[in-house]
C-alpha positions in Angstrom: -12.3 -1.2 -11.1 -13.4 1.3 -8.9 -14.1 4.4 -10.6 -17.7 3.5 -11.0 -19.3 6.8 -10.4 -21.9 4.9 -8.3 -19.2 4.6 -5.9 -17.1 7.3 -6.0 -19.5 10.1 -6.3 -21.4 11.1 -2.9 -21.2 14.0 0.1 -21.4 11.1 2.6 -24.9 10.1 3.1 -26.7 7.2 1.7 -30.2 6.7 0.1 -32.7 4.6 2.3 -31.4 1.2 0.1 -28.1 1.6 1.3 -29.2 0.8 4.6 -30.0 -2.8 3.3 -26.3 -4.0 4.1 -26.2 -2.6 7.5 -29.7 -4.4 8.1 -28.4 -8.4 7.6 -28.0 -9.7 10.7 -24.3 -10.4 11.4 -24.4 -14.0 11.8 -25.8 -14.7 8.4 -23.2 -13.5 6.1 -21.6 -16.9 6.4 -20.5 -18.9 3.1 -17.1 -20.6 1.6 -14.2 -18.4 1.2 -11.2 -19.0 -0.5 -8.7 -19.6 2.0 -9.4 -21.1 5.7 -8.3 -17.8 7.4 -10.4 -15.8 5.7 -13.2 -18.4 6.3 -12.3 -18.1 9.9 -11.5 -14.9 10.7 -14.1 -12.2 11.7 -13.9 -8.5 10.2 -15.4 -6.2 12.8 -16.8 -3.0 11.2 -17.1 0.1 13.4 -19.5 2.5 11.8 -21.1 5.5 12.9 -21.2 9.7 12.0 -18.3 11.5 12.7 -17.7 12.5 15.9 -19.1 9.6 17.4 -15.7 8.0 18.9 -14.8 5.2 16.7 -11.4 6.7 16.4 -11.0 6.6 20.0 -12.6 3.0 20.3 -9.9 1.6 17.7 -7.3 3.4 19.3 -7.7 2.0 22.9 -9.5 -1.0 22.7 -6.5 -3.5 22.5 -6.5 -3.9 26.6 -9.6 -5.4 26.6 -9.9 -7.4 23.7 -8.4 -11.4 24.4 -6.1 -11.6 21.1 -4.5 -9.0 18.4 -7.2 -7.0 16.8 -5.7 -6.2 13.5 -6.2 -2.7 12.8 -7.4 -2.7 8.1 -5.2 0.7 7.7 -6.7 3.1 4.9 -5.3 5.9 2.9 -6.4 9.1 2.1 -6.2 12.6 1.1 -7.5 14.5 4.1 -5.5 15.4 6.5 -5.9 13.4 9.6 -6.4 14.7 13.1 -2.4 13.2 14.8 -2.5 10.7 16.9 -6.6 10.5 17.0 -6.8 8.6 13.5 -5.1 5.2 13.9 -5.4 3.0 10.9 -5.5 5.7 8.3 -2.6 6.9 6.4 -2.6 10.3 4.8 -0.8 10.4 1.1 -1.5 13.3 -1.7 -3.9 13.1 -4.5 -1.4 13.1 -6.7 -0.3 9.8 -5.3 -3.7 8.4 -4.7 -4.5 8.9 -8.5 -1.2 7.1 -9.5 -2.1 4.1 -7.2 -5.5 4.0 -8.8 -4.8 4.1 -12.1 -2.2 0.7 -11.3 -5.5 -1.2 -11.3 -5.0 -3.5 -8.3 -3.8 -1.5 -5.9 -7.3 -0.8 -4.2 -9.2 -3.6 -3.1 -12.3 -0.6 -2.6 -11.6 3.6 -2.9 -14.5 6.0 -2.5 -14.6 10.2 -2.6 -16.9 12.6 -0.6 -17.4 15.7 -2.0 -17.7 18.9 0.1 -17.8 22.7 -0.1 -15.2 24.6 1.7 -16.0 28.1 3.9 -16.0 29.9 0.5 -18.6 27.8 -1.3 -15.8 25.9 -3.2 -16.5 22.2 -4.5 -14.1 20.1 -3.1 -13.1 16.7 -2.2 -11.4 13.8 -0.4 -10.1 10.7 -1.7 -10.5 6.9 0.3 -9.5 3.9 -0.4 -8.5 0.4 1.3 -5.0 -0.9 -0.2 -5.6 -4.7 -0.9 -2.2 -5.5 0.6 -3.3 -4.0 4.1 -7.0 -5.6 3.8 -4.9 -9.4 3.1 -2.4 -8.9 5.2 -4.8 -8.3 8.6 -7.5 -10.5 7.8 -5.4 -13.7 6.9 -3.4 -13.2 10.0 -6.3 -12.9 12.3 -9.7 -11.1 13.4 -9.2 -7.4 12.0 -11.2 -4.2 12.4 -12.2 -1.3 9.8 -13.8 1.7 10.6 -15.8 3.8 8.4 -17.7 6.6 8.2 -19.7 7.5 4.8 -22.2 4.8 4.5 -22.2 4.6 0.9 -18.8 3.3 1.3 -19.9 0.7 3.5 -22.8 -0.5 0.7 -19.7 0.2 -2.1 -17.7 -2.5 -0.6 -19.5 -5.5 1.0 -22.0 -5.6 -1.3 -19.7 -5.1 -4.7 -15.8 -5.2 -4.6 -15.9 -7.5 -1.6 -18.0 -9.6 -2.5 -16.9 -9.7 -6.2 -13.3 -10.3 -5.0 -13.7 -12.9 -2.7 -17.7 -14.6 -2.6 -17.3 -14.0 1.2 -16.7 -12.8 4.5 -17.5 -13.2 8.2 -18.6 -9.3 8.7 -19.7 -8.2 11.9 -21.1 -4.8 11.6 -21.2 -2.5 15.0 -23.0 0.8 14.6 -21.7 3.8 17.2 -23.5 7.0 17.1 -25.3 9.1 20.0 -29.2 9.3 21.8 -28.4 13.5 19.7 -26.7 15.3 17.2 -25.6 17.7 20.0 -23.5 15.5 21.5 -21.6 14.5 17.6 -21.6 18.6 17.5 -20.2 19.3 21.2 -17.4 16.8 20.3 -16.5 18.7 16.6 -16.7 21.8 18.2 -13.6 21.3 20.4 -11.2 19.9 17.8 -8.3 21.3 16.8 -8.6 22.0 13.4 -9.8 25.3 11.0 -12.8 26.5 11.0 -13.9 25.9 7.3 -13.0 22.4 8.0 -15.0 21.9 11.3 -18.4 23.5 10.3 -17.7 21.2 7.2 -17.5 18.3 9.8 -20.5 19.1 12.0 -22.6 19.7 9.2 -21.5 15.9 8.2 -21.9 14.7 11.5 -25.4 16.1 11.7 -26.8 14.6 8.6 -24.8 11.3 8.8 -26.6 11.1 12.2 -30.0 10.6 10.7 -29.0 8.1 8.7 -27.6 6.0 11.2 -30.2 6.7 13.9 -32.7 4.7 11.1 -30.3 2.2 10.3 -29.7 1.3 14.3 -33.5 0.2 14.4 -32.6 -2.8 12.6 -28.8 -3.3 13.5 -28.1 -6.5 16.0 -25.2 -4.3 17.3 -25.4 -0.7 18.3 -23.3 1.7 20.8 -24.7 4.4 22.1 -22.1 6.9 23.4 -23.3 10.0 24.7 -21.9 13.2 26.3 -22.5 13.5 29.9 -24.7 16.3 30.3 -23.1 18.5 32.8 -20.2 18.0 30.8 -21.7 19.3 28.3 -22.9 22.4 30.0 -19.9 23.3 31.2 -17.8 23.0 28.0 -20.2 25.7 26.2 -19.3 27.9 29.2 -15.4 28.0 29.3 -12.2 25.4 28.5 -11.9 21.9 28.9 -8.4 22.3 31.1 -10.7 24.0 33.6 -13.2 21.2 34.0 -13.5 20.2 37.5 -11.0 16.7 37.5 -14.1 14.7 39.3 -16.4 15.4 36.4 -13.3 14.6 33.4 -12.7 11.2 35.4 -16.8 10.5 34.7 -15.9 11.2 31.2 -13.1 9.1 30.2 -15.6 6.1 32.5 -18.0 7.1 29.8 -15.3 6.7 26.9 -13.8 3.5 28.6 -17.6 2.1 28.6 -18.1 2.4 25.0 -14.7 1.2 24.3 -15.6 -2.4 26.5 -18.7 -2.5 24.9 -17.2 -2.6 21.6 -14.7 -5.1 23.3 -17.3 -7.2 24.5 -18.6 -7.7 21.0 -15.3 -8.6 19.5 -14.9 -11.2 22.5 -18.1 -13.2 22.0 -17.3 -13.6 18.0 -13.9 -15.2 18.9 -15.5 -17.2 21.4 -18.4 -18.8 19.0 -15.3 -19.3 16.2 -13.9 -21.6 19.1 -17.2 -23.3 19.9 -18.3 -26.1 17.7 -21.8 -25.3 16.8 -24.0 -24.5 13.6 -24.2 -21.0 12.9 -26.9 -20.3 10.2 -29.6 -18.2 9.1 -31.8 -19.3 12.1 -28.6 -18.7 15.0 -30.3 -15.6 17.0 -26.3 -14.4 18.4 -28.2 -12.3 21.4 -30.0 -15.6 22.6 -26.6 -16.8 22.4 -25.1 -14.7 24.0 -27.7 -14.8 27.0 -27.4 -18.7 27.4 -23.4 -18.4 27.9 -23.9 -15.2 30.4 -26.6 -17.4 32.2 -23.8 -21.1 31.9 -21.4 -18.6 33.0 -22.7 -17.5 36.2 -25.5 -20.3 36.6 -24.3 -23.4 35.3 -27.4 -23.5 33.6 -28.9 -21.6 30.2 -30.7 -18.5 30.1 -34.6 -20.3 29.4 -33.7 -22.9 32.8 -32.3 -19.7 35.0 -35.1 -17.3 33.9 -37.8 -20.0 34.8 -36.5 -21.1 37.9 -36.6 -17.4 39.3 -40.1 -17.2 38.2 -41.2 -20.4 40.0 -39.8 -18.7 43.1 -36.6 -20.9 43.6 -33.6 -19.4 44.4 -30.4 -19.8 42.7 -26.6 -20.0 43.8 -23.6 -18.8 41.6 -21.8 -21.5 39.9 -20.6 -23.7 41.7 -17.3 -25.0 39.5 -14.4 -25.6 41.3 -11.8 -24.6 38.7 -14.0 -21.5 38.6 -13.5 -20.8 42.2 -10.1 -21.4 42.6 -9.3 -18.8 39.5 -11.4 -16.0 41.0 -9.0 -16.6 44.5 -5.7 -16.6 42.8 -6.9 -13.0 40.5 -8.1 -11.6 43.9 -6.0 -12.6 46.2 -9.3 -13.0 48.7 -10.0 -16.2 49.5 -12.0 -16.1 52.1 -14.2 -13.4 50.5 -15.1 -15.3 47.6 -15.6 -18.6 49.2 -18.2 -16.2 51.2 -19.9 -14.8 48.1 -20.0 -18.3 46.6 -21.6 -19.9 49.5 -24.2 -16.9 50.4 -24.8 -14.3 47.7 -28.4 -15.9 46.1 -30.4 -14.9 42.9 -33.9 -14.7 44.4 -35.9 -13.1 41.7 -36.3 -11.6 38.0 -38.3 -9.2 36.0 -38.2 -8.0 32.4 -38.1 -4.5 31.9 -38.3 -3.5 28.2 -35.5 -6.1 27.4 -33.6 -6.2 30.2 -33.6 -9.4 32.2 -33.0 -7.9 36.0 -31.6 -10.8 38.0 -31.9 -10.0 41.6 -30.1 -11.3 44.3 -29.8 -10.8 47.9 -28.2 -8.4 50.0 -25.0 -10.3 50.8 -23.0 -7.7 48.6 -24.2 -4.5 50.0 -23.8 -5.9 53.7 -20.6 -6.8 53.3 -18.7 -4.5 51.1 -20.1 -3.5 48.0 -17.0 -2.8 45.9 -15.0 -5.6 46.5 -18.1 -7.9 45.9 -18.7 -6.2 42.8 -15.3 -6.6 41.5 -15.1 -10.9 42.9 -18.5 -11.2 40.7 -17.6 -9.6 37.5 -14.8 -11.4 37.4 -16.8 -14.6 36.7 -16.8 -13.1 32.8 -13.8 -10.8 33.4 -13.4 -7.8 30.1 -17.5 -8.3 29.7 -19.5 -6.7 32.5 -20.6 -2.7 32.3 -20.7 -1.7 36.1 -24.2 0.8 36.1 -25.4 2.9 39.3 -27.3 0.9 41.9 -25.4 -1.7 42.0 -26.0 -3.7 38.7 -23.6 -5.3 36.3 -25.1 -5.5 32.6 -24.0 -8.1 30.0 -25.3 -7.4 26.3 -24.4 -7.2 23.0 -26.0 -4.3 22.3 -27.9 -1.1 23.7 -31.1 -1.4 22.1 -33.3 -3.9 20.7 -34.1 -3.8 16.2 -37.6 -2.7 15.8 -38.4 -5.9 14.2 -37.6 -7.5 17.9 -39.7 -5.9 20.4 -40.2 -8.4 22.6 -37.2 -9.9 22.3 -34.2 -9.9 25.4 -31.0 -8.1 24.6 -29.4 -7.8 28.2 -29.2 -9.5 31.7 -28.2 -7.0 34.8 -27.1 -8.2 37.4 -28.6 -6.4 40.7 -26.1 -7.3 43.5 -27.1 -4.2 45.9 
């Protein structure tokens, strides 16, 4: 079934009308599946150049995320970089072919083609076993990642959907603001050097795809390099990098990875919630009203007008709320003083970002500890940003088509 040359031919970059998949927003690919747990379940799909950290985002995310994430393990015939590839499987083409030719063993397969550091033609073979796709996705939510975009057209909009009529897909795009950053990244990995100007040369041209494509995505992670990291890794070893500037780093890994996890926890919270989700659900609006309930006790339009008007606003005032925040701090008094004093007094919109200013209660009485009682109103959700602010979203950029829409709330506490 899958040696359709449509699909198996391609060097890793897609035509503009592959894009089209990636473009639906998530919500809408909703319809009735054969079995409940497929109905139910949501497939996460990281996608994004290589290089851009999506091995590193599957590998560590489990802390953060509320349940299991089932990890969709693939095979193939490239050598994988140790403990850095989670979910993938190496095998030889000799036994990828005899798998193939069984028929049914593949629920999807896909090859990139390549020249080596001699000009050779070459290739790698891909390909999702249905046993590992069933398997995951029956038993709960479960995350693929993938790389080549024509693979990602290949299989949600044919086998997939072929197979089965449905799925609850819930693509999140991961790339970087440059291709320097995907190149910097390739650069240091340990691997030959035919094989790693292969890479970056991938990297580089998979980026533009991807950097269109994110204008109309509803989910996008933007993980860049810090720049004096940068710098200083063109200049000599990364053991030699000062430890205050690596500890900035892995806070820049950890972010993408809770940004991702943030995601995954917002889908498993609207499975739980009994509401229609249709072709009309706008998830980001969503997402705002249960941010704004959250902290508020009211939704995002009420909150946002209030501010406005000029009133000011208290944080929620739910008991049950309280009393958790005391027992996971261990500060009692400190949060019944943030609860009674800290105040919303104001809000702007800058470029979609609802800032939701509040007086200086925080930064006059101990700004990290504050901090820390706040965020833990939406614990596993917050990204902690310089100046004070706590950001909620969904995203890190707004689709094209959505200018003047709203895709985040921060929270300015100092």
């Amino acid at each position: 079934m899958s040696s359709r040359k449509d699909l198996m031919d391609g060097n890793g970059i897609a035509s503009d009308s592959d894009s089209e998949v990636l473009q639906r927003r998530s919500h809408m690919v909703h319809a009735v599946g054969p079995a409940h747990s497929l109905a139910y379940n949501n497939l996460f799909v990281l996608i994004g150049p290589t290089g851009s950290g999506k091995s590193t985002v599957q590998q560590r995310v489990e802390p953060f995320v509320s349940s299991t994430l089932r990890h969709i393990t693939k095979e193939q015939t490239r050598q994988k970089r140790d403990q850095l590839d989670p979910g993938r499987e190496v095998v030889s083409k000799k036994l990828f072919k005899q798998r193939r030719a069984i028929g049914t063993y593949y629920l999807f397969e896909y090859k990139v083609n390549y020249s080596d550091n001699r000009g050779e033609p070459k290739s790698d073979l891909y390909g999702i076993p249905r046993r590992s796709f069933y398997d995951a996705l029956t038993r709960g939510d479960a995350m693929l990642t993938l790389t080549d975009p024509r693979s990602f057209r290949g299989f949600f909009e044919e086998d997939l959907q072929r197979e089965i009529g449905y799925i609850r897909t819930i693509p999140v795009i991961i790339t970087a603001d440059s291709p320097d950053d995907l190149v910097q990244r390739l650069s240091g990995r340990e691997c030959d050097e035919g094989e790693r100007q292969r890479r970056i040369k991938q990297a580089q041209d998979q980026w533009m795809f991807f950097r269109d494509v994110a204008k109309t995505a509803d989910h996008v992670i933007i993980n860049n390099t810090l720049p004096d990291y940068r710098n200083l890794v063109r200049n000599q070893p990364e053991q030699s990098i000062p430890d205050v500037l690596m500890q900035d780093v892995k806070a820049s890994i950890d972010t993408a990875i809770i940004k991702f996890a943030n995601i995954v926890n917002f889908y498993r919270h609207l499975k739980e919630t009994p509401m229609k989700i249709d072709g009309d659900f706008d998830v980001h609006r969503s997402y705002l009203d249960w941010v704004s309930s959250a902290f508020f006790g009211a939704d995002y339009g009420y909150v946002v007008e209030a501010l406005e008007e000029g009133k000011h606003l208290m944080l929620n005032q739910s008991r049950d709320l309280i009393e958790r925040i005391k027992r996971e701090t261990g500060n009692s008094l400190r949060v019944e003083g943030i609860f009674e004093k800290l105040v919303a007094r104001g809000v702007t919109n800058k470029r979609g970002v609802i800032e939701i200013e509040f007086n200086d209660f925080v930064s006059t009485t101990g700004r990290d500890d504050g901090m820390k009682i706040v965020s833990s109103i939406l614990p596993q959700y917050g990204i902690k940003l310089p100046c004070g602010k706590i950001r909620y979203s969904l995203t890190d950029r707004l689709r094209d088509d959505d200018r003047e829409g709203v895709y985040a709330i921060d929270l300015k506490l100092c």
